[in-house]
C-alpha positions in Angstrom: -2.3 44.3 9.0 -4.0 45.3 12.4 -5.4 41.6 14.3 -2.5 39.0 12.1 -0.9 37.3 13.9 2.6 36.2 12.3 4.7 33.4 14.0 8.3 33.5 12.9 10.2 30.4 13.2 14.3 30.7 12.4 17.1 29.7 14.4 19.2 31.8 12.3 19.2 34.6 14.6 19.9 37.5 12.1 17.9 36.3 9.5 15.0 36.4 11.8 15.2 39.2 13.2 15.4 40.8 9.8 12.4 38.8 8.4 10.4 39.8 12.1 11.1 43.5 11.3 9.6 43.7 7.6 6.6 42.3 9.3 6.0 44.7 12.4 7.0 47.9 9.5 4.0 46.7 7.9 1.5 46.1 10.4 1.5 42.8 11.5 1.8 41.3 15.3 4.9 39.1 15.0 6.6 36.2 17.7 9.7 35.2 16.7 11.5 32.0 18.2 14.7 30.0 17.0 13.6 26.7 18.9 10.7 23.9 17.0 9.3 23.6 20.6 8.8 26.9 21.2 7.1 27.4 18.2 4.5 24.9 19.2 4.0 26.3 22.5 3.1 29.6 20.7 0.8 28.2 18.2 -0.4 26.4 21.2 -1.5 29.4 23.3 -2.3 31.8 20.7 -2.8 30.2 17.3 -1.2 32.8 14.5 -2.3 33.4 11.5 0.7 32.4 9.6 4.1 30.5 10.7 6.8 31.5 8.4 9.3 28.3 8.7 13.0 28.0 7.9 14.1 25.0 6.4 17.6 25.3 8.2 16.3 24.7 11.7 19.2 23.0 13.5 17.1 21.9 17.0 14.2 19.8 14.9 13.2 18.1 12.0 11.5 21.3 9.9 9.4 18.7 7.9 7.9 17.6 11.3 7.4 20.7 12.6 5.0 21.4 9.6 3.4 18.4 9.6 2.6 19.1 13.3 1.5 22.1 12.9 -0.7 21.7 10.0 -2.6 18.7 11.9 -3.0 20.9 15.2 -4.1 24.2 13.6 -5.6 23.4 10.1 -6.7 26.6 9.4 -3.0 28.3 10.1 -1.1 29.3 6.9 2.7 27.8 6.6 5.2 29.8 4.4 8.8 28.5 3.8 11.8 30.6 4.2 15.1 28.4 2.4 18.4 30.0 1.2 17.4 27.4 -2.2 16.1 28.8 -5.3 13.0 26.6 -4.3 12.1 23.9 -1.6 13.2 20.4 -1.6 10.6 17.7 -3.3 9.0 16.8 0.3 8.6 20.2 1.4 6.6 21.2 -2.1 4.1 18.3 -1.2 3.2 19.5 2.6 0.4 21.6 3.0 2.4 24.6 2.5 1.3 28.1 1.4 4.3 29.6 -0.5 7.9 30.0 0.7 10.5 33.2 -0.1 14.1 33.1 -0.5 16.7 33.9 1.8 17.9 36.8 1.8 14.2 37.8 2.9 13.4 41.0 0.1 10.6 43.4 2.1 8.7 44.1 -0.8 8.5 40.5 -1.9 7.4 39.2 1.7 4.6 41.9 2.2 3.4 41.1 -1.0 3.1 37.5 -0.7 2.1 37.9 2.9 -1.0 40.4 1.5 -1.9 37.4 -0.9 -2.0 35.3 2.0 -4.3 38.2 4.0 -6.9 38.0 1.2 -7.0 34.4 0.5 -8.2 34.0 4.5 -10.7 36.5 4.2 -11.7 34.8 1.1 -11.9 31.7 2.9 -14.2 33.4 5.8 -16.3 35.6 4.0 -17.3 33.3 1.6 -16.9 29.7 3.2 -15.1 28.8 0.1 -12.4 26.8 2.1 -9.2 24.7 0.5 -5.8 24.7 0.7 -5.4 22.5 -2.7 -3.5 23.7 -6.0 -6.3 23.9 -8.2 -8.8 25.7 -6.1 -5.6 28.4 -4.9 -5.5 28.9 -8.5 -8.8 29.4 -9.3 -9.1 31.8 -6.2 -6.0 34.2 -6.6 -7.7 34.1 -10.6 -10.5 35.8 -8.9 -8.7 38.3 -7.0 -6.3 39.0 -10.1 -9.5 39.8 -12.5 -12.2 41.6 -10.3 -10.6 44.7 -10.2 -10.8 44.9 -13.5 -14.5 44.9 -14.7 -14.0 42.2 -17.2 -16.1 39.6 -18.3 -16.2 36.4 -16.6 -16.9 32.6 -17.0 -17.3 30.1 -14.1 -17.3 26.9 -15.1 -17.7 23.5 -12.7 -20.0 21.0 -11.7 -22.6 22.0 -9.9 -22.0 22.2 -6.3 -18.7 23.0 -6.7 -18.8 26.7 -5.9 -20.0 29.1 -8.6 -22.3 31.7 -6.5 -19.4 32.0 -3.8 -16.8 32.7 -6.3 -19.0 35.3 -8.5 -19.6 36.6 -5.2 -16.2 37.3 -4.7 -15.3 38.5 -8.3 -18.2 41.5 -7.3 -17.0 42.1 -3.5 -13.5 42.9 -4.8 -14.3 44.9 -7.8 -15.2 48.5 -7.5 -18.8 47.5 -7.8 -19.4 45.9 -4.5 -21.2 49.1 -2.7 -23.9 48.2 -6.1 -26.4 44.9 -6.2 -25.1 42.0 -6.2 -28.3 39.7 -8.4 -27.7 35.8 -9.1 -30.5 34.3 -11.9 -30.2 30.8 -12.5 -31.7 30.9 -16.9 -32.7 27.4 -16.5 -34.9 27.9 -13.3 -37.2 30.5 -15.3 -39.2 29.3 -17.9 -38.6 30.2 -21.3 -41.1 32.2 -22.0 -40.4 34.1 -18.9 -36.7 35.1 -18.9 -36.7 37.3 -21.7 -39.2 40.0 -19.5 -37.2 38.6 -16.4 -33.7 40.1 -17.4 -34.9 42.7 -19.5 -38.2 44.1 -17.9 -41.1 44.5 -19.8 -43.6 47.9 -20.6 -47.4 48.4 -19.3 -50.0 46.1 -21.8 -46.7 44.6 -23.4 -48.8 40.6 -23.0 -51.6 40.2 -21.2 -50.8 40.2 -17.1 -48.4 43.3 -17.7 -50.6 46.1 -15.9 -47.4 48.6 -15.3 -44.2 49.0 -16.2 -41.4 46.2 -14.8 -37.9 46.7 -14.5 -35.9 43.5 -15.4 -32.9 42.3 -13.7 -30.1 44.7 -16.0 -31.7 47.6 -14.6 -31.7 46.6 -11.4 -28.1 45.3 -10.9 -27.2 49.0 -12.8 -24.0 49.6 -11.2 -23.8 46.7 -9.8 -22.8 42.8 -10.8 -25.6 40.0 -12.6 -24.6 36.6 -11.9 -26.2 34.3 -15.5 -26.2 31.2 -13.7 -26.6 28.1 -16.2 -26.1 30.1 -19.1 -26.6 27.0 -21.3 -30.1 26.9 -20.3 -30.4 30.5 -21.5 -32.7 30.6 -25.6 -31.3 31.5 -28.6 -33.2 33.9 -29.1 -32.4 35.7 -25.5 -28.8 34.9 -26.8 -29.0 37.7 -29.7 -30.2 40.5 -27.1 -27.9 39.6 -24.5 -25.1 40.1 -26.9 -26.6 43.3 -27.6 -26.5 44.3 -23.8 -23.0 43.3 -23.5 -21.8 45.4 -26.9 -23.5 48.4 -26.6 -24.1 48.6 -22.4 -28.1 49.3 -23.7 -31.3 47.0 -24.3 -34.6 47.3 -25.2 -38.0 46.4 -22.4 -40.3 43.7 -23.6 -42.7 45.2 -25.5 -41.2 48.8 -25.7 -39.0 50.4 -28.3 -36.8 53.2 -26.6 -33.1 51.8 -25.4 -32.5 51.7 -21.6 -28.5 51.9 -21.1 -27.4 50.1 -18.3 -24.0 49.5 -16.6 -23.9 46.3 -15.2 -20.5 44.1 -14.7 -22.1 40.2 -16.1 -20.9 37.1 -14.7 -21.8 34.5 -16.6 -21.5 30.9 -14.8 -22.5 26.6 -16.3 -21.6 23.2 -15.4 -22.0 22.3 -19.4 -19.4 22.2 -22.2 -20.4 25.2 -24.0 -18.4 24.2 -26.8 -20.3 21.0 -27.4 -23.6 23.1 -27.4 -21.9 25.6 -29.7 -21.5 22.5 -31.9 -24.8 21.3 -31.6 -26.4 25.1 -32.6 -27.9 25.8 -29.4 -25.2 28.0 -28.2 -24.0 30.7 -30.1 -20.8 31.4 -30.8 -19.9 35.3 -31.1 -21.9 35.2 -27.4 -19.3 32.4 -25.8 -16.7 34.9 -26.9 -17.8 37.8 -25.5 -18.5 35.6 -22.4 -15.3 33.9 -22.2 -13.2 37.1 -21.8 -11.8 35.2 -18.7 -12.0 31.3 -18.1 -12.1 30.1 -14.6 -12.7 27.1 -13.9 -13.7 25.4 -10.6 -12.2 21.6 -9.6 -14.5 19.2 -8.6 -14.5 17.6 -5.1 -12.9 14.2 -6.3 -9.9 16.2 -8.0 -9.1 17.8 -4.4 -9.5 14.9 -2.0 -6.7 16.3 0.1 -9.3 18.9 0.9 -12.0 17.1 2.2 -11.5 16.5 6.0 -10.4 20.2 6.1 -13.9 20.9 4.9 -15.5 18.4 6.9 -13.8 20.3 9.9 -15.2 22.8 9.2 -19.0 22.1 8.3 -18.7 19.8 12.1 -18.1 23.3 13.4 -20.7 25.2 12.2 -23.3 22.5 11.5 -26.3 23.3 13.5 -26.5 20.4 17.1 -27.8 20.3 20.5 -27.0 23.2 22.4 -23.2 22.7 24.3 -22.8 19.2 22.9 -19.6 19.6 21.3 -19.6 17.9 17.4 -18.5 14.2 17.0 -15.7 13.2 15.9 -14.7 11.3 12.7 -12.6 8.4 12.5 -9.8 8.3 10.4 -11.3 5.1 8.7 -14.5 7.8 8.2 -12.6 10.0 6.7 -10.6 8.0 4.5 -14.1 6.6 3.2 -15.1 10.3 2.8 -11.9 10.9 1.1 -12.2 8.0 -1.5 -15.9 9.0 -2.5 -16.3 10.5 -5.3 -19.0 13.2 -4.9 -21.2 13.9 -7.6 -23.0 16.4 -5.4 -19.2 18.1 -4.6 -19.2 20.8 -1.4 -23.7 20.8 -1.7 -23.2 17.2 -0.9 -20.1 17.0 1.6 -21.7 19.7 3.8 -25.5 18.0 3.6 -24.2 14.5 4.9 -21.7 16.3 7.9 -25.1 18.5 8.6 -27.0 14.9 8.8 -24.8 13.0 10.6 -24.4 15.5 13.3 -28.0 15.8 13.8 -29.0 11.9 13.5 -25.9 9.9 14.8 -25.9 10.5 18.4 -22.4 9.3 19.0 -19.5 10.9 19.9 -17.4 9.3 17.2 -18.4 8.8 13.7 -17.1 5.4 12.0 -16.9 4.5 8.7 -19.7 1.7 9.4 -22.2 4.6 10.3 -21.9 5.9 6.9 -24.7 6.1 4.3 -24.3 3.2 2.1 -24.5 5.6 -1.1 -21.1 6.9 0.2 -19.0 3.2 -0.6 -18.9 1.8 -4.4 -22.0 0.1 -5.4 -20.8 -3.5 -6.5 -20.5 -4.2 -10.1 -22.4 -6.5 -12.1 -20.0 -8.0 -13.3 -18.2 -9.6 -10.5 -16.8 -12.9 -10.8 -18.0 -13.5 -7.3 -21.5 -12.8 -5.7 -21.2 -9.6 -3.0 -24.8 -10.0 -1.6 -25.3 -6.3 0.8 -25.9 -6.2 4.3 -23.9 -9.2 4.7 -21.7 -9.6 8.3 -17.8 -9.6 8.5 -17.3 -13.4 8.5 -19.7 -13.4 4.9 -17.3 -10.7 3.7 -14.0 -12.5 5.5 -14.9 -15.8 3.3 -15.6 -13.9 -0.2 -12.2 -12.3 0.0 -10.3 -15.7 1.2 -12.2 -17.5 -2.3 -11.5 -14.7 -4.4 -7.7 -15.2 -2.9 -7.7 -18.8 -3.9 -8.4 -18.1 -7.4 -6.1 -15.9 -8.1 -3.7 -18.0 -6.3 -4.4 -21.1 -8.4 -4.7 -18.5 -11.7 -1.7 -17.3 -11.0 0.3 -20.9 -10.9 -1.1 -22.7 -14.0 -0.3 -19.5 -16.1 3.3 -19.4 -14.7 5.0 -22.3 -17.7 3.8 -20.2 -20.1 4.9 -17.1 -18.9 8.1 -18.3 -18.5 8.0 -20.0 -21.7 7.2 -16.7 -23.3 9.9 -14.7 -21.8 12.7 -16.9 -22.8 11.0 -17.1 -26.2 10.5 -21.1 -26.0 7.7 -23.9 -25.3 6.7 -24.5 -22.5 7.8 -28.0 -23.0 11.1 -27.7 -23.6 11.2 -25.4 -19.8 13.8 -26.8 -17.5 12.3 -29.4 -14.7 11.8 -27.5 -11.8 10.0 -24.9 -13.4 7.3 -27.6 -14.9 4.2 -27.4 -12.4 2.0 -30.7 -12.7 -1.7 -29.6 -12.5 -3.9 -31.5 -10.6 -6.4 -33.8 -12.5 -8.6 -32.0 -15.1 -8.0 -28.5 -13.9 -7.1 -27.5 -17.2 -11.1 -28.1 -18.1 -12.4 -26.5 -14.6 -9.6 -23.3 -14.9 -11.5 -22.4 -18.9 -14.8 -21.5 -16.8 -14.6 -18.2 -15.1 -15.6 -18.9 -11.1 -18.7 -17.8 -11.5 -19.6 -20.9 -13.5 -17.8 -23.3 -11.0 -19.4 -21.4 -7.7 -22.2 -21.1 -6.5 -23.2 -19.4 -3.3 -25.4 -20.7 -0.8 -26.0 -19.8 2.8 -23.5 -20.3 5.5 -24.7 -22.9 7.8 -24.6 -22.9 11.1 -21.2 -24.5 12.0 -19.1 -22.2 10.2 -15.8 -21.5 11.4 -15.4 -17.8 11.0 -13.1 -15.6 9.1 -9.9 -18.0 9.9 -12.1 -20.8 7.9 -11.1 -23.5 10.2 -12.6 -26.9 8.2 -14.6 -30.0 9.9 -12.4 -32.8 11.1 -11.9 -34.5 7.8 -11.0 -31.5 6.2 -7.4 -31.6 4.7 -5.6 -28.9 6.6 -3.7 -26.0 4.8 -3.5 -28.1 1.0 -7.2 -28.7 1.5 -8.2 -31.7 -0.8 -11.9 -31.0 -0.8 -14.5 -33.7 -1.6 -18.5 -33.0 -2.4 -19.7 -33.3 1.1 -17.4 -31.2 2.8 -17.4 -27.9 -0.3 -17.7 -25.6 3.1 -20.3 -23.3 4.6 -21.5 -20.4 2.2 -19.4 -21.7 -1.0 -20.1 -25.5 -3.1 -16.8 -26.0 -5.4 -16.0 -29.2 -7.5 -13.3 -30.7 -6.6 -11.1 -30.6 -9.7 -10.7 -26.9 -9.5 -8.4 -27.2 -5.9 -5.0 -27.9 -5.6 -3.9 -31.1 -4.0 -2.0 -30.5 -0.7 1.0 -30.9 -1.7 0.9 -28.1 -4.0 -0.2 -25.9 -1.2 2.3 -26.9 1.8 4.9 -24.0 1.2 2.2 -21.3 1.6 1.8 -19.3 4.4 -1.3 -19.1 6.6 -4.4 -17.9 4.5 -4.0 -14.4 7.1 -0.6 -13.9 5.1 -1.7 -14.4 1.7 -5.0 -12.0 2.6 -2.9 -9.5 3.7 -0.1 -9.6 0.7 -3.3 -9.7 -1.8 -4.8 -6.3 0.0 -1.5 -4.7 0.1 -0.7 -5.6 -3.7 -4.2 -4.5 -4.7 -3.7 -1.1 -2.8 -0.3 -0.8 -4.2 -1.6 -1.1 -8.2 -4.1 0.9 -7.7 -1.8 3.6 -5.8 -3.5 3.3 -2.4 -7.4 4.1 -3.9 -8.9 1.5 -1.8 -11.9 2.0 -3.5 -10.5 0.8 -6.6 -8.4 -1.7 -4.9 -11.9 -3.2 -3.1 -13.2 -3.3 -6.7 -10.4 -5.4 -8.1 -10.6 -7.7 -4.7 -14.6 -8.3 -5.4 -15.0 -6.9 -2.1 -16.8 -4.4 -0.3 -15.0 -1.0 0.6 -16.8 -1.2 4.0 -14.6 -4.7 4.1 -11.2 -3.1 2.6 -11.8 -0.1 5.4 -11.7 -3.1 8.2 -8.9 -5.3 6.9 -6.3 -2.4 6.2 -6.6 -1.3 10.3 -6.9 -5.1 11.4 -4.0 -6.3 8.7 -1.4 -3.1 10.2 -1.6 -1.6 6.5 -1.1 2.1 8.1 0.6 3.7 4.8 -2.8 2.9 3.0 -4.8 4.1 6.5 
């Protein structure tokens, strides 16, 4: 293919030179190097297209080398070569196109390397951008069926994509020299739609002076996007099912068929099958609709997408003149990452397009994110999470919340044990007997939000590390009614004693080991994880770079 660029990476010298002539017989421009170094020089000075990668490379890590290159040049392609009937585990989870087998077969590599040619112009013509599973599914299911003239049904959320990918289906079907005409059912009023689609004849009601073609005749020869189809009346229903049986309909107010050839897409975010069971949707119609089923993933079920797509809206969002884009933080983006986009792509590229207009900085943080973007706090909350609150306000909430799980945790540990080796908990051996301090049994029945209550922080308060007045206990804290600590007033009863206290490690330890557990059950969703904590995400965000907690960065 005349302008791809092909970078062939192989220190098998045979095998690449084999692999490097397939490509140049059928019209790519092909480098070829045996070294890992090399190859990032190349993609360096000249970024290709594709990188076709052994896995054998003897001079470098290969998993490396893709991870490098896929973080340097995001929008290169990376195919495997392996002499295994399929990659390793690892390699199947890098942002990987598609890999061959060794021996390389011609036919099979200019095929899959054709896929790989329309997938990128997919990706520029349309801006419909993504390197996930599900959306390269949905994609090559658009390539597979517009050829064929069949009827098609988008389905997704809004925002997700529909227009781009019916405007695909028509540009690689035989129809795309014909009209291409999108009509969104539930933005015409019902009434109207019927003469809107179908046209209408001169005195048909009362405004129609002349003849009007609808929107089949105009798209003749061409492709009709139904957007919201769900929206569409029952009674349109029954003549629309008579367009797409007989390829004829019938103007509003007129009684002489008009034949029409017209390739319909028909596209919702609605379960059709729910309105089908409700009696607004008919049945026979979704069939003749639902010839082919694509559907189209929401934003939240490709997350590893999103700062590829935030890429690339910073590039072409509209800026000062010259003044290169800011730059997002990886904090931003994990925030980005962890939202969960109602509004999908609409929504993603909106807030880029804002926050390159109205930040003025050259680095975007997670703190100079809309507060819409972090979980809204939940009702429910054993502890208050007032908003707009500083970092030592959030530092103190999270060290409380600590504390009672801490204290949970111990007076339920007799009977846990006592369950597991199926006896009571007073028959447990000594040491594992815990002796509560004095009526904690009555103060640990009330959830904390019966035992707390939060008050402002006065003025001497010592800061995240939560360093207490002079007659404060130290690290067992015995606390006593006039010393309950700024921001938080807590009876007595409900702390442990010193003693019961002295083998813990600094309060920083325990934070840090609560995070990490949190992020761990929750399989590193620190949105989630924030939730469980009865902290703030913007809070989470913070303490995962300060605490060192890089594998959930």
């Amino acid at each position: 293919m005349e302008g791809r660029t092909i970078l062939v990476v192989d220190g098998e010298t045979d095998s690449r030179r084999h692999a490097a002539s397939i490509l140049r017989n059928g019209g790519y421009d092909v480098q070829e190097t045996g070294a890992a170094a090399e190859a990032l020089r190349a993609a360096r000075s000249e970024p290709p297209d594709v990188v076709l990668v052994d896995l054998a490379l003897s001079d470098a890590d290969p998993e490396q080398l893709i991870r490098t290159l896929s973080a340097k040049h995001p929008d290169t392609e990376i195919m495997l070569t392996t002499r295994q009937h399929e990659p390793p585990r690892q390699f199947r989870q890098l942002d990987v196109s598609d890999y061959i087998e060794k021996p390389v077969d011609a036919e099979e590599l200019l095929t899959k390397m054709r896929m790989l040619d329309l997938r990128r112009e997919f990706h520029q013509r349309f801006q419909l951008l993504g390197k996930n599973e599900r959306f390269i599914a949905a994609m090559d299911s658009v390539l597979q069926v517009a050829p064929t003239g069949i009827q098609v049904l988008l389905t997704g959320e809004s925002g997700t994509g529909k227009e781009g990918f019916a405007r695909a289906i028509h540009h690689y079907s035989d129809r795309r020299d014909g009209p291409f005409i999108p009509i969104n059912c539930g933005a015409i009023a019902e009434g109207v739609l019927e003469s809107e689609l179908f046209g209408h004849e001169k005195g048909a009601f009362t405004d129609a002076k002349g003849q009007r073609k609808g929107y089949f005749e105009q798209a003749n020869g061409g492709t009709l996007l139904l957007d919201e189809i769900g929206d569409m009346p029952r009674s349109t229903q029954v003549k629309l099912l008579r367009v797409l049986e007989q390829q004829e309909f019938i103007r509003v107010g007129g009684s002489s068929p008009v034949k029409t050839d017209v390739r319909l897409i028909a596209s919702t975010n609605r379960d059709l099958s729910g309105d089908i069971h409700d009696g607004t949707f008919r049945q026979d119609l979704y069939y003749r609709l639902n010839a082919v089923h694509i559907h189209l993933p929401a934003l939240r079920e490709r997350r590893d997408d999103i700062p590829r797509l935030i890429g690339h809206f910073m590039r072409h969002a509209p800026g000062k003149p010259g003044a290169p884009p800011p730059v997002f933080t990886e904090e931003a983006l994990a925030a980005l990452s962890d939202y969960d986009w109602p509004g999908n792509i609409r929504e993603l590229r909106h807030l880029v397009e804002s926050l390159v207009v109205t930040s003025g900085k050259a680095r975007i943080d997670a703190e100079d994110l809309p507060d819409s973007i972090y979980t809204p706090p939940m009702a429910n909350r054993a502890l208050p999470v007032p908003q707009n609150r500083d970092p030592q306000d959030m530092d103190r909430e999270m060290f409380y919340k600590i504390l009672w799980q801490i204290l949970t945790a111990i007076h339920e540990l007799p009977a846990k044990i006592s369950t597991a080796l199926g006896r009571g908990s007073e028959q447990l051996p000594e040491r594992f007997q815990l002796p509560p301090p004095a009526e904690a049994d009555r103060v640990l029945e009330k959830p904390p939000s019966e035992t707390a209550q939060y008050v402002e922080p006065s003025q001497d308060e010592a800061g995240p590390g939560f360093e207490r007045h002079q007659n404060d206990a130290g690290p067992g804290f015995e606390r006593h009614q006039d010393d309950a600590g700024p921001g938080f007033e807590r009876p007595t009863e409900a702390v442990p004693t010193e003693a019961g206290l002295d083998r813990l490690r600094s309060m920083e330890d325990w934070e840090r080991e609560a995070i990490r557990r949190a992020l761990e059950r929750n399989k590193g969703h620190r949105g989630r994880a924030a939730q469980e904590l009865g902290i703030s995400e913007r809070s989470i965000y913070r303490k995962i770079r300060d605490y060192g907690l890089d594998e959930y960065a």
